[in-house]
C-alpha positions as CSV (number, residue, x, y, z in Angstrom):
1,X,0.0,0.0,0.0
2,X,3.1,2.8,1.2
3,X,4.3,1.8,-2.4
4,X,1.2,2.4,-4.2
5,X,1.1,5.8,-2.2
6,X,4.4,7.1,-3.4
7,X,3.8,5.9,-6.9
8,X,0.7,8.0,-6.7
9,X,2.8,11.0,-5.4
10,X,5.5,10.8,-7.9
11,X,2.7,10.4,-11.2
12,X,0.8,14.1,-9.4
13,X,4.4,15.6,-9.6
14,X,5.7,14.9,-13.1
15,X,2.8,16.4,-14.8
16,X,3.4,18.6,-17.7
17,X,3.9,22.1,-17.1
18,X,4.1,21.8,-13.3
19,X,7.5,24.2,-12.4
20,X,9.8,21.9,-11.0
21,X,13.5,23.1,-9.3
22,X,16.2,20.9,-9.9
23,X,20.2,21.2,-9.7
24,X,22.6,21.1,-12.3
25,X,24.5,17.8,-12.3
26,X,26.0,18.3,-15.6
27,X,26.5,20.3,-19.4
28,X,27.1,18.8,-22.7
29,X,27.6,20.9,-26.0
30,X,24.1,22.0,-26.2
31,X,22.3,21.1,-23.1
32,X,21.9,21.4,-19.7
33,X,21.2,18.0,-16.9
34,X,19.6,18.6,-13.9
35,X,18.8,16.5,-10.8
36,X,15.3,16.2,-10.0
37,X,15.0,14.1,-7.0
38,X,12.6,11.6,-7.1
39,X,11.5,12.9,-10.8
40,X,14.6,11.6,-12.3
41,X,16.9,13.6,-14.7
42,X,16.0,16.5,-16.5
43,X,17.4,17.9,-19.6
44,X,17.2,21.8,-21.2
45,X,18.3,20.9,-24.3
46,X,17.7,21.8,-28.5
47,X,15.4,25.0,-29.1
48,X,15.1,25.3,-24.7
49,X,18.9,25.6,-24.4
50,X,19.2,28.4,-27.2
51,X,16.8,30.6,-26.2
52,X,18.1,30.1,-22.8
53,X,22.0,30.3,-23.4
54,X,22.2,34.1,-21.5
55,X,20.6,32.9,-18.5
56,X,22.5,29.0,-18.4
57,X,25.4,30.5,-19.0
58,X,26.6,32.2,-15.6
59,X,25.4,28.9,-14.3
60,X,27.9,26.1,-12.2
61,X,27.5,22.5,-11.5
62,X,25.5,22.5,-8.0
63,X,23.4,25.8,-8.9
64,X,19.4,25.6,-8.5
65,X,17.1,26.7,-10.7
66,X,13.6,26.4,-11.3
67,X,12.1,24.8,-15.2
68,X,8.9,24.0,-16.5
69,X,8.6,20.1,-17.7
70,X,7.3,19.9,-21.2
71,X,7.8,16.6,-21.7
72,X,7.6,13.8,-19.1
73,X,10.2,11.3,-20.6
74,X,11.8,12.1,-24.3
75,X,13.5,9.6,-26.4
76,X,16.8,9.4,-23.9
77,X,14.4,8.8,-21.3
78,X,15.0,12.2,-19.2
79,X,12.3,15.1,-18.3
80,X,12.5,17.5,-20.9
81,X,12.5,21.1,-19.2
82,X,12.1,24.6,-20.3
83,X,13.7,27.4,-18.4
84,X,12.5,30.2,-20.2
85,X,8.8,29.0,-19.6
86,X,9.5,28.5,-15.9
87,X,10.4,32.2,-15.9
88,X,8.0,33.7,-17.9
89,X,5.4,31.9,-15.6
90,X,7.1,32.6,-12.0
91,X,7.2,36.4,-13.2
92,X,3.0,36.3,-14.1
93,X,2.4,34.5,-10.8
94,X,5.1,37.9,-9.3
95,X,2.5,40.2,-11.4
96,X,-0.9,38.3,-10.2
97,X,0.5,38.8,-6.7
98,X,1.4,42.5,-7.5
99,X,-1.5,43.4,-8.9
100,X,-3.6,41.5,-5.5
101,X,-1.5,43.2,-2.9
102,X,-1.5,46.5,-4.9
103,X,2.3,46.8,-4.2
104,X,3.9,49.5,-6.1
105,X,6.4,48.6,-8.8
106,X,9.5,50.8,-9.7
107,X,10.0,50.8,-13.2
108,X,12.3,52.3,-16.0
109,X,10.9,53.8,-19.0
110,X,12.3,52.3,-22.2
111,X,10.3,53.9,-25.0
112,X,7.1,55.6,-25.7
113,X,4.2,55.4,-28.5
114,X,1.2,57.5,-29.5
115,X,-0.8,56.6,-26.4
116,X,2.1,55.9,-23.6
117,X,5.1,54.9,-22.3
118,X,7.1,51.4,-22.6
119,X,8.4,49.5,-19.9
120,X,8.9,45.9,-18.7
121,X,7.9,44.8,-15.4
122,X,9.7,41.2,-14.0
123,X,11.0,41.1,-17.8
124,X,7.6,41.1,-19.4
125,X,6.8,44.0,-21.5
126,X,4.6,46.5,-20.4
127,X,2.4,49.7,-21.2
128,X,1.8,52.7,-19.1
129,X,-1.2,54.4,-21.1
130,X,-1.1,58.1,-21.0
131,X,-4.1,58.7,-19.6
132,X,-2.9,56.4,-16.5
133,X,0.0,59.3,-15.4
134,X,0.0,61.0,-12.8
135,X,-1.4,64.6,-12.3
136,X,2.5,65.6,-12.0
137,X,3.4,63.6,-15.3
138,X,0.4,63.7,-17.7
139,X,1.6,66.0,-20.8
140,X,0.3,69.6,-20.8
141,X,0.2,70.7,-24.1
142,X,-2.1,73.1,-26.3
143,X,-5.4,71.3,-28.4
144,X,-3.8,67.3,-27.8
145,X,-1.7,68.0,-30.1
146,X,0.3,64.4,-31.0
147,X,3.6,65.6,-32.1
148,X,3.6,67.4,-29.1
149,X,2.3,64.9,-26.6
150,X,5.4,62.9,-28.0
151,X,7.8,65.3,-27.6
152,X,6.8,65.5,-23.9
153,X,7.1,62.0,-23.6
154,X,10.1,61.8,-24.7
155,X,11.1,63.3,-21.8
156,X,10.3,60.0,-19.8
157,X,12.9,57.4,-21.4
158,X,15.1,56.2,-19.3
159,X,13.1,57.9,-15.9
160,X,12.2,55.4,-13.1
161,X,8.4,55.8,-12.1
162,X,6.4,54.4,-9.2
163,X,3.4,52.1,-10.4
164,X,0.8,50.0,-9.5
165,X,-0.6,47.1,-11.8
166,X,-3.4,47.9,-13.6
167,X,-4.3,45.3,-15.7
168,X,-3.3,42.2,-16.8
169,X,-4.0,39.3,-18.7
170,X,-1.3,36.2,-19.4
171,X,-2.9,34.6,-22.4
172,X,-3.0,38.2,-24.1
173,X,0.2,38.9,-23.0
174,X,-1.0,42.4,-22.0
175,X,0.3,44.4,-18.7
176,X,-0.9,47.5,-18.5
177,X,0.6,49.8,-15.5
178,X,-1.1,53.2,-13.6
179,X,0.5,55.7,-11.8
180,X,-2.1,58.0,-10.7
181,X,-3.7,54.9,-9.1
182,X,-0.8,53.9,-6.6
């Protein structure tokens, strides 16, 4: 019965896309093995290693980091993990919890559009709508004028703000930030 228990167990915790941490037990040219405890071995490897290679790369045997299975058992027979997923997930869930404590967020201003300013909060991009500035920030200028909206925020790039979420939504890949609401 204790055996059929902890078979039980182990089949709940390598589903796919459950994040899963693991340490790294070893490299080959393009991939990554990491020790998943009762799980097994996993692997970022192929396509998962590439887009990863910035982040694996200050790495060390013994390090920790947290991956997103995407395949239970490939044709080596090891757990086939994706780090960048496992990010871009971990920073939603930071957002979600953001946006439920209504924590304020510093960000950095990276570049600006017709209706805003750019940003990217946790790494995920992100849009500060105009009409979402503060009092102190919003754009004063004669009959809306566009060109000169633009030229005000301009102004911005580079400028850390305080902000609260404002929206978000993970499938859309939409974050939209406030600052007159923090």
């Amino acid at each position: 019965m204790k055996d059929l228990l902890e078979k039980n167990n182990f089949l709940k915790s390598i589903q796919l896309n459950n994040i899963v941490e693991g340490k790294i037990i070893g490299w080959a040219k393009s991939a990554v093995f990491l020790d998943l405890g009762i799980l097994g071995v996993g692997t970022i490897f192929g396509k998962e290693f590439q887009v990863a290679r910035s982040k694996i790369r200050s790495l060390k045997i013994g390090d920790s980091i947290s991956a997103k299975i995407i395949e239970i058992e490939n044709n080596d027979g090891y757990v086939e993990l994706s780090l960048e997923q496992a990010s871009s997930e971990l920073n939603w869930n930071k957002i979600r919890e953001k946006k439920e404590k209504e924590e304020i967020v510093t960000i950095t201003i990276s570049g600006i559009n017709k209706g805003g300013l750019l940003t990217n909060v946790f790494g995920i991009p992100a849009f500060l709508p105009t009409s979402q500035l503060s009092s102190e920030n919003y754009p004063k200028v004669e009959k809306g004028d566009v060109d000169k909206i633009l030229k005000e925020l301009q102004k911005f790039i580079g400028k850390k703000i305080e902000v609260k979420i404002f929206d978000f939504n993970k499938k859309q890949k939409k974050l939209i930030l406030s600052e007159k609401n923090k």
